[in-house]
C-alpha positions as YAML, in Angstrom:
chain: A
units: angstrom
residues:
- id: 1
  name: UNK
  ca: [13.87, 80.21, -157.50]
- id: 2
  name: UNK
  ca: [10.15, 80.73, -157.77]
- id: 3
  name: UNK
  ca: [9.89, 79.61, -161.48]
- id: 4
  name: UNK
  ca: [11.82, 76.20, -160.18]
- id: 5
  name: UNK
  ca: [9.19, 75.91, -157.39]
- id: 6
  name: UNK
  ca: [6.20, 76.29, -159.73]
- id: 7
  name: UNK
  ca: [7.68, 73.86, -162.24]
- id: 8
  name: UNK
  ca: [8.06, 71.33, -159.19]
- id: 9
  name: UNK
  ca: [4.60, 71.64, -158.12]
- id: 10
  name: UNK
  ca: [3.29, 71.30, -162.05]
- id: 11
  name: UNK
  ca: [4.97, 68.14, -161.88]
- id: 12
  name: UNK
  ca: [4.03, 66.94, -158.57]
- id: 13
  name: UNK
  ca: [0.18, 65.26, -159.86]
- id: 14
  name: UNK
  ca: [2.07, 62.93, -162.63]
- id: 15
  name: UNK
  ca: [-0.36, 61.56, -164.97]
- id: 16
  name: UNK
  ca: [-0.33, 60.56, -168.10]
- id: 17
  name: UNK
  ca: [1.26, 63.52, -169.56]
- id: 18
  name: UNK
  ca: [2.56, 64.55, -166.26]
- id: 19
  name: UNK
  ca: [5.08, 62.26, -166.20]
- id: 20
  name: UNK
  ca: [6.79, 64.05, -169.53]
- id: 21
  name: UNK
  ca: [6.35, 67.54, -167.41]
- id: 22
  name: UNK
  ca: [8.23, 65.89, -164.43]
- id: 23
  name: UNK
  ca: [11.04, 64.94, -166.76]
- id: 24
  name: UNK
  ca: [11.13, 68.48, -168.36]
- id: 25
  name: UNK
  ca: [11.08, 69.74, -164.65]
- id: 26
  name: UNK
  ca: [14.08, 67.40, -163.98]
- id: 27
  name: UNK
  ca: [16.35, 68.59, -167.07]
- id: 28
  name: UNK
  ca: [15.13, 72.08, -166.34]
- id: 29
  name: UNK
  ca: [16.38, 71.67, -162.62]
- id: 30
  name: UNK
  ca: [19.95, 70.75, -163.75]
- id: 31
  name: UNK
  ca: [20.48, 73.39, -166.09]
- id: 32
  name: UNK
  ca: [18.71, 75.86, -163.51]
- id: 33
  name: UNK
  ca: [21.55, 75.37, -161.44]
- id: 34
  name: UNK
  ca: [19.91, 73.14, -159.09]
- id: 35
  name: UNK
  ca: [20.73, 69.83, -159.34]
- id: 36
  name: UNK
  ca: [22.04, 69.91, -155.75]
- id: 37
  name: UNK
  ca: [18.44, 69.25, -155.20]
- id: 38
  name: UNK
  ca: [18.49, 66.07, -156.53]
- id: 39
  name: UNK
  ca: [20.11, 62.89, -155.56]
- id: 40
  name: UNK
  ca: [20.84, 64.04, -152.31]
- id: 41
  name: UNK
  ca: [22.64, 61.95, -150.14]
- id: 42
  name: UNK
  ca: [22.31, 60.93, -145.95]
- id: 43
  name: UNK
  ca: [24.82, 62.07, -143.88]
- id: 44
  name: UNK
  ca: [26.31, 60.49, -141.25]
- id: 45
  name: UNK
  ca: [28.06, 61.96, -138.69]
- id: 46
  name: UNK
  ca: [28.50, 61.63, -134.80]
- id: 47
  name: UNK
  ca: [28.37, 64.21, -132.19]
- id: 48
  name: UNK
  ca: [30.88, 65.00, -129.22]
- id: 49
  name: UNK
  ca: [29.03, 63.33, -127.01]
- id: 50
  name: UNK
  ca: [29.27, 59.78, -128.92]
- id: 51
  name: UNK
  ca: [25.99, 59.32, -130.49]
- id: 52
  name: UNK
  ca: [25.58, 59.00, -134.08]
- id: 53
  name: UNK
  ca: [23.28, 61.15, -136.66]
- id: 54
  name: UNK
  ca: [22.31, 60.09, -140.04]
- id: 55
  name: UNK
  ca: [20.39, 62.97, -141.66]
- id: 56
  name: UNK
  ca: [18.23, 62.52, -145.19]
- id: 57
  name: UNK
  ca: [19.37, 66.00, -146.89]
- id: 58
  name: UNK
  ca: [15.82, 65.49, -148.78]
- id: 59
  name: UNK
  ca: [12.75, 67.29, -149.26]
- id: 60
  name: UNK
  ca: [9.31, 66.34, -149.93]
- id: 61
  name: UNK
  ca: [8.43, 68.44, -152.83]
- id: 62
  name: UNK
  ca: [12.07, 67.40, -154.65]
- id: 63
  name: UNK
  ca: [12.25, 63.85, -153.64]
- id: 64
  name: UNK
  ca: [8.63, 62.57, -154.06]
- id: 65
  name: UNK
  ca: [7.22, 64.48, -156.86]
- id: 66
  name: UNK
  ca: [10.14, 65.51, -158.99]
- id: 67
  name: UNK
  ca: [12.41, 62.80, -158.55]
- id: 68
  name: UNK
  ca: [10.09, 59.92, -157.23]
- id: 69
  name: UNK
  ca: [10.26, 57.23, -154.51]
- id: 70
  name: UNK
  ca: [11.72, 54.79, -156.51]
- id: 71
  name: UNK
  ca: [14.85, 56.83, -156.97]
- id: 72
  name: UNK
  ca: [14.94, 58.69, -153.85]
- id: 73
  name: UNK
  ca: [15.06, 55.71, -151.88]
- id: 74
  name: UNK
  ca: [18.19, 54.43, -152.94]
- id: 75
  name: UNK
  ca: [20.63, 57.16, -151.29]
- id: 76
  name: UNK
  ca: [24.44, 58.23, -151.77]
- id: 77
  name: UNK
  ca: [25.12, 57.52, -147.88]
- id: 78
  name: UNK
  ca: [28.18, 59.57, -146.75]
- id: 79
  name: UNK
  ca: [30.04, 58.66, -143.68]
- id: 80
  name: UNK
  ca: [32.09, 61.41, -141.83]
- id: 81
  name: UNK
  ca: [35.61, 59.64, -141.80]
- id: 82
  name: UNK
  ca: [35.16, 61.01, -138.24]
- id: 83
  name: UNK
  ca: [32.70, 58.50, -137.04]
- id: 84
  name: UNK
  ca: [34.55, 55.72, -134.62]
- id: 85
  name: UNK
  ca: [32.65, 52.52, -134.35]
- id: 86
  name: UNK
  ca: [34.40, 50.12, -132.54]
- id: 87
  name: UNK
  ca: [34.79, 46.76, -134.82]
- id: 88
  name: UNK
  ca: [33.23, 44.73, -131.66]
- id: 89
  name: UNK
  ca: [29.55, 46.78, -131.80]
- id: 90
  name: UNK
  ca: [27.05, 44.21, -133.04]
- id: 91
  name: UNK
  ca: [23.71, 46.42, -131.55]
- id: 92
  name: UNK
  ca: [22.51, 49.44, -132.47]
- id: 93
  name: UNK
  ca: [19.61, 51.59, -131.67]
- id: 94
  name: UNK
  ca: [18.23, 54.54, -133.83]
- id: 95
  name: UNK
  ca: [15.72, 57.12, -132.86]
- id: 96
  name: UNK
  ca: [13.37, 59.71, -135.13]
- id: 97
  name: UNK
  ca: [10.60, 61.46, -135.33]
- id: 98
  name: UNK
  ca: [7.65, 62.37, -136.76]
- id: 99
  name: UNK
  ca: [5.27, 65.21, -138.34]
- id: 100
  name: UNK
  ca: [6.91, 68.78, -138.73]
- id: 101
  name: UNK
  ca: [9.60, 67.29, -136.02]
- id: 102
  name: UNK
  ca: [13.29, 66.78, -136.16]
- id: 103
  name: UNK
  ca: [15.92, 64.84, -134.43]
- id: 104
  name: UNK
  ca: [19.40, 66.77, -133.81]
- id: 105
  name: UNK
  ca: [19.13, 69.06, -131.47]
- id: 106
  name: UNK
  ca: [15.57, 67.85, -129.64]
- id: 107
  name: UNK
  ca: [14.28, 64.41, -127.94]
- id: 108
  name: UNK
  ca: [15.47, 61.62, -130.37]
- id: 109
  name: UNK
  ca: [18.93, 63.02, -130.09]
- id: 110
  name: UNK
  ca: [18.40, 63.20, -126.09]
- id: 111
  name: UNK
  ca: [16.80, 60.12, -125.69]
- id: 112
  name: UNK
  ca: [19.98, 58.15, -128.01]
- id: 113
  name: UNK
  ca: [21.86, 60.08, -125.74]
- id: 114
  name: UNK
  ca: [20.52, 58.88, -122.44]
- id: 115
  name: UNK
  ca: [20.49, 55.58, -124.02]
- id: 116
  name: UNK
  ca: [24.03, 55.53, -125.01]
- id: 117
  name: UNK
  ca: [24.47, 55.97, -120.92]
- id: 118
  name: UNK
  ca: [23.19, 52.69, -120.38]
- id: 119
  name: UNK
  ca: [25.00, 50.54, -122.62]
- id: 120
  name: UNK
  ca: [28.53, 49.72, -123.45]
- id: 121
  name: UNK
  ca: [30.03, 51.48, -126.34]
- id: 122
  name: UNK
  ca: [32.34, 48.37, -127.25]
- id: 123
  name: UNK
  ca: [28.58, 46.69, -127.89]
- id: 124
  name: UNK
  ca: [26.05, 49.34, -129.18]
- id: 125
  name: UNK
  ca: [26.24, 52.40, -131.51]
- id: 126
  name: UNK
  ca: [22.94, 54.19, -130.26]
- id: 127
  name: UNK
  ca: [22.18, 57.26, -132.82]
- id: 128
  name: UNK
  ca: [18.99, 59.35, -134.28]
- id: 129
  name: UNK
  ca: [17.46, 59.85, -137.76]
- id: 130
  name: UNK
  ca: [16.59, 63.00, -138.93]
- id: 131
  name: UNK
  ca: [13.97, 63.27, -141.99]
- id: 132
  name: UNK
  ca: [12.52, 66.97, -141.09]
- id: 133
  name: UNK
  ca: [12.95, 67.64, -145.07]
- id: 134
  name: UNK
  ca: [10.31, 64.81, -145.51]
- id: 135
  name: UNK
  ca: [8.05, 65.85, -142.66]
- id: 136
  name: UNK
  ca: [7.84, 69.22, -142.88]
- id: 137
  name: UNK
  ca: [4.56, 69.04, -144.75]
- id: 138
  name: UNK
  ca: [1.07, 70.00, -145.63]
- id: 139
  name: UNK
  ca: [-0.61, 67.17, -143.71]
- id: 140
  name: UNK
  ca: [0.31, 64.24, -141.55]
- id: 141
  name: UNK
  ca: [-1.00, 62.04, -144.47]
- id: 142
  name: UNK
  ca: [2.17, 63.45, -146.89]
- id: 143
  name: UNK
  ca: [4.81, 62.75, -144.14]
- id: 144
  name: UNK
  ca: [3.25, 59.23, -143.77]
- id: 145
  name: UNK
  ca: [3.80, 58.29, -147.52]
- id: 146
  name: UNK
  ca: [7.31, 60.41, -147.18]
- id: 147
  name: UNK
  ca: [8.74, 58.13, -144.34]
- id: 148
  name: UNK
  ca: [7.62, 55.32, -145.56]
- id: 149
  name: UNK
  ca: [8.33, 55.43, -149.26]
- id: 150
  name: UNK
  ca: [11.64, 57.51, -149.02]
- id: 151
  name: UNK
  ca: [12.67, 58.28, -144.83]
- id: 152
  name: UNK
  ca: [12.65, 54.65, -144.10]
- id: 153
  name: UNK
  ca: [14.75, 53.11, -147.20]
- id: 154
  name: UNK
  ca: [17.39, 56.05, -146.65]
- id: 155
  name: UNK
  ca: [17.33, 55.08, -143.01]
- id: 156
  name: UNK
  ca: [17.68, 51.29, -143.94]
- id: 157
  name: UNK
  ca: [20.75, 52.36, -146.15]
- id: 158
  name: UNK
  ca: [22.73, 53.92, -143.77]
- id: 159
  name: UNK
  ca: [22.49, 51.68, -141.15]
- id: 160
  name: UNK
  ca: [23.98, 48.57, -143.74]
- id: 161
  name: UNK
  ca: [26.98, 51.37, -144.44]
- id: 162
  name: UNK
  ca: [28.00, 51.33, -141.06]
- id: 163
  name: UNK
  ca: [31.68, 49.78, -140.76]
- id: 164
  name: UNK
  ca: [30.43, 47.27, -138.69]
- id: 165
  name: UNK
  ca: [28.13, 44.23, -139.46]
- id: 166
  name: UNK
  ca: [25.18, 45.14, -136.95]
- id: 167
  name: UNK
  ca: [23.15, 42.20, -136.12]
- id: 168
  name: UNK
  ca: [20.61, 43.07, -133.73]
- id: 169
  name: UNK
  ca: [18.69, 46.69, -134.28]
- id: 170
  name: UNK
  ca: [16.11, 48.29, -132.43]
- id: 171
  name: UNK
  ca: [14.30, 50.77, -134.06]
- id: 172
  name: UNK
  ca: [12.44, 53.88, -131.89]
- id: 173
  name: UNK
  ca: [9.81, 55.69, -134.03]
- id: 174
  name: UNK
  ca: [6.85, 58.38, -133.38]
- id: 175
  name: UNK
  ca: [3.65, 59.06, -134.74]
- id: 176
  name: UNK
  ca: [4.37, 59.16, -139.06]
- id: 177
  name: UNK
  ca: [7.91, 58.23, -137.66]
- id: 178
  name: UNK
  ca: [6.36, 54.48, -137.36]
- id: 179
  name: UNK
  ca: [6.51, 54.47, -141.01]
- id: 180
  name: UNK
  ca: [10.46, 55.33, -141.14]
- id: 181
  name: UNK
  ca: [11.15, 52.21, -139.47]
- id: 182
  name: UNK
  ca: [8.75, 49.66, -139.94]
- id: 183
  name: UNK
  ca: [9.99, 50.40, -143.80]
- id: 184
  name: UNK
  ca: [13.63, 50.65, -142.70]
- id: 185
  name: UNK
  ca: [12.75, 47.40, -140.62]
- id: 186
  name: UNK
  ca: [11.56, 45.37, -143.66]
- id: 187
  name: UNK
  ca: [14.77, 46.69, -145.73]
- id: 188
  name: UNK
  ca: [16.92, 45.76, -143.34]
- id: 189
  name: UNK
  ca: [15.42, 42.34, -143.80]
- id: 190
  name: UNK
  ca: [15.35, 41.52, -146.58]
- id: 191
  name: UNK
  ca: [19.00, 42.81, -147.23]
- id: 192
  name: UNK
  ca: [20.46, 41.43, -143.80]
- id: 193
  name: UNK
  ca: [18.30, 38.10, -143.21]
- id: 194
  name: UNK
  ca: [18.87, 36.87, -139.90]
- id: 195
  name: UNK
  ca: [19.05, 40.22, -138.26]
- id: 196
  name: UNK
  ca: [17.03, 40.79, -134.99]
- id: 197
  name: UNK
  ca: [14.67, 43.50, -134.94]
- id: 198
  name: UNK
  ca: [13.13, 45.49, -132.17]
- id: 199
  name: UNK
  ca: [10.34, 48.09, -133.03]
- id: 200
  name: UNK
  ca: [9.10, 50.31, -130.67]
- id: 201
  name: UNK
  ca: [6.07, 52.69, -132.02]
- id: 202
  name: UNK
  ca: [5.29, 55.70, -129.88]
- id: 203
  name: UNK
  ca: [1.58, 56.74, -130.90]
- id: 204
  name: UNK
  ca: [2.06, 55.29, -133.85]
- id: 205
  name: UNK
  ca: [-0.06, 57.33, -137.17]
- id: 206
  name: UNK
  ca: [-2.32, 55.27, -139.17]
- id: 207
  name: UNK
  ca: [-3.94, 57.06, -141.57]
- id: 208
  name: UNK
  ca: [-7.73, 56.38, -142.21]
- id: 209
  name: UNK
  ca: [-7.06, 54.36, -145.63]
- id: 210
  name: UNK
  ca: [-3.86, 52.90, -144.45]
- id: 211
  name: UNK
  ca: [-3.74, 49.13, -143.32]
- id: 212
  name: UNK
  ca: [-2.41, 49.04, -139.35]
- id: 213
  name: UNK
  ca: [-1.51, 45.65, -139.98]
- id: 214
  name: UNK
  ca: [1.30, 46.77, -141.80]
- id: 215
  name: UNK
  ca: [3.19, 47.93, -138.76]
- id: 216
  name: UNK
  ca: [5.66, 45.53, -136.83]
- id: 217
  name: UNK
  ca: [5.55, 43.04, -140.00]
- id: 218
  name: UNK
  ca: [8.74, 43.70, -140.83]
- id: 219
  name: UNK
  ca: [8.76, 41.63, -143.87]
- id: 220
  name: UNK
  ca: [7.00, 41.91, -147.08]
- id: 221
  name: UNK
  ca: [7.06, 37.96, -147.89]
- id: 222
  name: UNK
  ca: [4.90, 35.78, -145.05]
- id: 223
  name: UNK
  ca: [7.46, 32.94, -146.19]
- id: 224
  name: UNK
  ca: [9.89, 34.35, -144.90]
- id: 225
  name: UNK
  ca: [9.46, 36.16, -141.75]
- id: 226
  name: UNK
  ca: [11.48, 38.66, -140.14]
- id: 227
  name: UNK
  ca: [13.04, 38.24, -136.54]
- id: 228
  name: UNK
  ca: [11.54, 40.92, -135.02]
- id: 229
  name: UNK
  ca: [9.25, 41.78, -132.26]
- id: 230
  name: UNK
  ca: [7.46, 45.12, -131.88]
- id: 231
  name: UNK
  ca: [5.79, 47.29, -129.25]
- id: 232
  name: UNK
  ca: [3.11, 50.15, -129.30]
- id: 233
  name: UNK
  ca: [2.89, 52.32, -126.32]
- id: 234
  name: UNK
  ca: [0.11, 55.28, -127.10]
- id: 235
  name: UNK
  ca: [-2.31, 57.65, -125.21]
- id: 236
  name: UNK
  ca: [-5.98, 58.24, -125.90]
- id: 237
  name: UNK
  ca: [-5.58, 62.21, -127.25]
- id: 238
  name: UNK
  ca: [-7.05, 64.54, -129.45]
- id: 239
  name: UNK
  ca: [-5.32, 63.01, -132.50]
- id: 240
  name: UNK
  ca: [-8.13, 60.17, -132.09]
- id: 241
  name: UNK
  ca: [-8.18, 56.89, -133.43]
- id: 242
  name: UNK
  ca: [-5.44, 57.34, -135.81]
- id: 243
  name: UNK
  ca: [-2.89, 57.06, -133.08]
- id: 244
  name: UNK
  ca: [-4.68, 55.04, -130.59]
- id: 245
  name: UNK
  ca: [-5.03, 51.36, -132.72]
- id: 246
  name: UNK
  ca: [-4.39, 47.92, -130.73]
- id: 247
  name: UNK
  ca: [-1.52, 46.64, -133.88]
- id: 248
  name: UNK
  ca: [-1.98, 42.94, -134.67]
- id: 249
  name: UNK
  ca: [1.88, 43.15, -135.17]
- id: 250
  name: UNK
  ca: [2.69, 44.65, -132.06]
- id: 251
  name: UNK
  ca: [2.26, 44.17, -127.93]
- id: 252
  name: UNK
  ca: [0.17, 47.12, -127.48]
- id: 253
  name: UNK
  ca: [0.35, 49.33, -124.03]
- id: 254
  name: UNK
  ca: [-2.68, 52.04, -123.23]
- id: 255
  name: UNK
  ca: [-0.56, 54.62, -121.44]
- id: 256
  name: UNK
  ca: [-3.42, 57.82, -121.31]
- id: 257
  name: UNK
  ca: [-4.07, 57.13, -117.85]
- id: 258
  name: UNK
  ca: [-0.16, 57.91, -116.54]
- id: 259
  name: UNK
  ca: [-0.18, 60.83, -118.35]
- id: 260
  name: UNK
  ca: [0.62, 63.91, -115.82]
- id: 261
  name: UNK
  ca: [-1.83, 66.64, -117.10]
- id: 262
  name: UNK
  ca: [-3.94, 66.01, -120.31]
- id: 263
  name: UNK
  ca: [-3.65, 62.87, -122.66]
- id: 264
  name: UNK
  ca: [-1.43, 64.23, -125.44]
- id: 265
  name: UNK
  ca: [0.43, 63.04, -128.63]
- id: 266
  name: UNK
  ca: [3.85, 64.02, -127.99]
- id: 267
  name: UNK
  ca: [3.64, 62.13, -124.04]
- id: 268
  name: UNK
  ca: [4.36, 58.61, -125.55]
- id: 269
  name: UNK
  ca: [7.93, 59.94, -126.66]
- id: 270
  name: UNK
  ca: [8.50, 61.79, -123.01]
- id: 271
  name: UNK
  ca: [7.30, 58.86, -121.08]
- id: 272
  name: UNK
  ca: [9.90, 56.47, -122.80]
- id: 273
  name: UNK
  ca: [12.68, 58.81, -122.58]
- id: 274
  name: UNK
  ca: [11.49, 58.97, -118.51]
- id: 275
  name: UNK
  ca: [11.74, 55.22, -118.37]
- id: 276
  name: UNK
  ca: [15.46, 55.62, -119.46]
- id: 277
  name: UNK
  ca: [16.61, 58.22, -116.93]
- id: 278
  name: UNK
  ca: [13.30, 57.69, -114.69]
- id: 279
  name: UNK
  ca: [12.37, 60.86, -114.05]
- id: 280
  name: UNK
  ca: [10.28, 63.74, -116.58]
- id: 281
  name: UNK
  ca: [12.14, 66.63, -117.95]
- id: 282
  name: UNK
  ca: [9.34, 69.05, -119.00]
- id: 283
  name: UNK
  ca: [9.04, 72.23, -116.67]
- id: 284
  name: UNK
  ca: [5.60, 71.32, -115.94]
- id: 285
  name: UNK
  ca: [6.08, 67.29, -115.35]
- id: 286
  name: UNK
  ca: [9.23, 67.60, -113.74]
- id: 287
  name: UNK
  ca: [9.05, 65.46, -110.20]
- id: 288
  name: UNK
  ca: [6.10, 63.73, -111.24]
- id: 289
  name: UNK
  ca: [6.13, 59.73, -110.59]
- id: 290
  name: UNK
  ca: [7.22, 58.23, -113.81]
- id: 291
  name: UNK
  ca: [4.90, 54.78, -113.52]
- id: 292
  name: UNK
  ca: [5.65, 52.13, -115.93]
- id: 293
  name: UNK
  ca: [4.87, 48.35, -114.75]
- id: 294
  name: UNK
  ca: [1.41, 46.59, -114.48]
- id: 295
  name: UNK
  ca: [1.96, 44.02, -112.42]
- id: 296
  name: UNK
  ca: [5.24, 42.67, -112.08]
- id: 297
  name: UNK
  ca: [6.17, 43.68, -115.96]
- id: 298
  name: UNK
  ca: [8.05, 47.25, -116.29]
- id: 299
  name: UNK
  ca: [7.07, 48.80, -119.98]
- id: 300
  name: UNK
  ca: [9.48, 51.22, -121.55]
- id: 301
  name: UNK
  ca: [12.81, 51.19, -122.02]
- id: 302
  name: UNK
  ca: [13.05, 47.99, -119.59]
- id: 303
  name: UNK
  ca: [11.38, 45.75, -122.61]
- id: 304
  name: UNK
  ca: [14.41, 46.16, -124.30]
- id: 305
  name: UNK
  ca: [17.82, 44.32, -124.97]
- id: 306
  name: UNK
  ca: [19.43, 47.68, -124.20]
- id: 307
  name: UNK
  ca: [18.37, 46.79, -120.65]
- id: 308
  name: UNK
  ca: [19.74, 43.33, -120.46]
- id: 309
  name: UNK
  ca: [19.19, 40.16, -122.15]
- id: 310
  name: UNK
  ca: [16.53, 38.30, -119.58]
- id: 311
  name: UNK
  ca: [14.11, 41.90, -120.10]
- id: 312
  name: UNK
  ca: [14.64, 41.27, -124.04]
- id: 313
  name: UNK
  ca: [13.88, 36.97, -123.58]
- id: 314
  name: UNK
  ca: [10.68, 38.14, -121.19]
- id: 315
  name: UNK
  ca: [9.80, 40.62, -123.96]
- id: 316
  name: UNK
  ca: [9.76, 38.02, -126.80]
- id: 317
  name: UNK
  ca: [7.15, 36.21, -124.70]
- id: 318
  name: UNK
  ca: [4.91, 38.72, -124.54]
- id: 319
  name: UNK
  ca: [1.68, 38.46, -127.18]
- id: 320
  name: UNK
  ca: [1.27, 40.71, -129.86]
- id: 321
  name: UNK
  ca: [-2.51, 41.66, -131.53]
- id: 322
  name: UNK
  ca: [-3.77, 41.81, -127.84]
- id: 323
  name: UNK
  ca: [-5.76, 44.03, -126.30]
- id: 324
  name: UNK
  ca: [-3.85, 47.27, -124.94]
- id: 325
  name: UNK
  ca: [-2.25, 46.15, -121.25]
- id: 326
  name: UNK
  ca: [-3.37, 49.68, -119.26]
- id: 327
  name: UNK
  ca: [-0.78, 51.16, -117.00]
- id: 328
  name: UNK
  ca: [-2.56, 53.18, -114.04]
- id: 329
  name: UNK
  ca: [-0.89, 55.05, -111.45]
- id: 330
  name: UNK
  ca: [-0.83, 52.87, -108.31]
- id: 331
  name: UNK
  ca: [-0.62, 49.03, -109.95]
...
């Protein structure tokens, strides 16, 4: 096992003549024994409780040095002949996370859950992503280039393998999560024109020598735009200006000030799931006021289609590249 490991890391610069040393690591892999390693596939599945979980069986080291992006993000996508999806769902929604997080089993399986209370099941297949292989990392910067060169695509795939011909998506992500689905956004796309795409970014993670404007694009060719209109809801934290940009492709919401205790990273992904079942679940934010309108417009889950179709037309309206709207408690 450890003489597999070192080989993988010996091929994970790739120059010139690490690219025949990444080859030698591949065949070496195989007869190893390990070839399970490779070409892993994303599982989908569904849980008792109705919501459904698609889960990239990859790892960064495997997946981005040894068997590279370009082949990693075209998955085997395996559907548990147990998932049910009722031929009249047209909608879907699809949570994940980001950095050293996961999704089954913590808050993007409970928020698809409280989600999946709110719409009808003959409409909407509501579901999380799970990537943990891929963001279990070093540094935020190596789950960044994970979701969006490998998390995202894999996402993208099994969402187009679903037995039903989904047409409108919304797409939930956090931090390096923002990555998964603004690339699973633009695959989607380009491979489904037509579909309508909602992007919500929760403290989304740019890092320093990464272009924000890439986020809530959607589409890699300006002929051809993508339907899709995106949202970025983030706190002023310790995490700095990394998570706190105003995205020229999004409506962008200042939410530091409605944070219970301290500004923090993870809030963003609380607060939303609060605006679903509208109130907090942490021990130490539990019965505090969950505030989420400025003015007469409600933020949060209430910007979506999931919460009827006039909240989706009145989000559609709403500008994107502006200046953060700031919620405050009392307004």
């Amino acid at each position: 096992m450890r003489i597999v490991i070192g080989i993988i890391f010996a091929a994970a610069g790739l120059s010139a003549a690490e690219n025949t040393m990444r080859q030698t690591a591949l065949e070496w892999t195989q007869k190893a024994g390990f070839g399970n390693w490779l070409n892993v596939p994303v599982k989908v599945a569904m849980t008792n409780t109705g919501v459904l979980t698609a889960s990239d069986e990859g790892v960064y080291i495997v997946q981005y040095n040894l068997e590279t992006p370009q082949v990693a993000a075209e998955p085997n996508v395996v559907i548990d002949p147990n998932v049910k999806i009722p031929a009249t769902v047209d909608k879907a929604v699809i949570v994940t996370h980001g950095w050293i997080d996961k999704a089954q089993r913590d808050w993007p399986q409970t928020m698809a859950e409280a989600i999946r209370q709110k719409t009808d099941p003959n409409e909407w297949v509501c579901g999380c992503f799970d990537w943990s292989g891929g963001s279990a990392v070093i540094t935020s910067i190596h789950a960044a280039r994970y979701a969006r060169d490998i998390a995202g695509p894999r996402l993208a795939a099994a969402i187009l393998k679903l037995p039903t011909s989904i047409r409108h998506i919304h797409l939930i992500g956090h931090s390096a999560g923002s990555w998964t689905i603004e690339s699973a956004a633009r695959r989607i796309a380009k491979d489904r024109p037509g579909t309508s795409l909602h992007l919500t970014f929760l403290d989304a993670y740019v890092p320093m020598d990464w272009d924000p404007n890439e986020l809530g694009r959607a589409s890699a060719d300006p002929n051809q735009p993508a339907e899709v209109w995106a949202e970025h809801y983030y706190t002023r934290d310790i995490t700095y200006v990394v998570t706190e940009l105003d995205l020229a492709g999004a409506h962008n919401v200042d939410i530091t000030a409605i944070d219970p205790l301290i500004a923090e990273h993870e809030f963003p992904y609380r607060w939303y799931l609060a605006t679903i079942t509208g109130n907090y679940r942490r021990w130490d934010e539990k019965g505090k006021a969950v505030v989420k309108a400025n003015g007469e417009c409600e933020y949060g889950f209430a910007r979506s289609l999931e919460a009827g179709l006039n909240n989706w037309q009145q989000s559609k309206t709403l500008p994107k590249d502006n200046p953060a709207v700031k919620i405050e408690p009392g307004k």
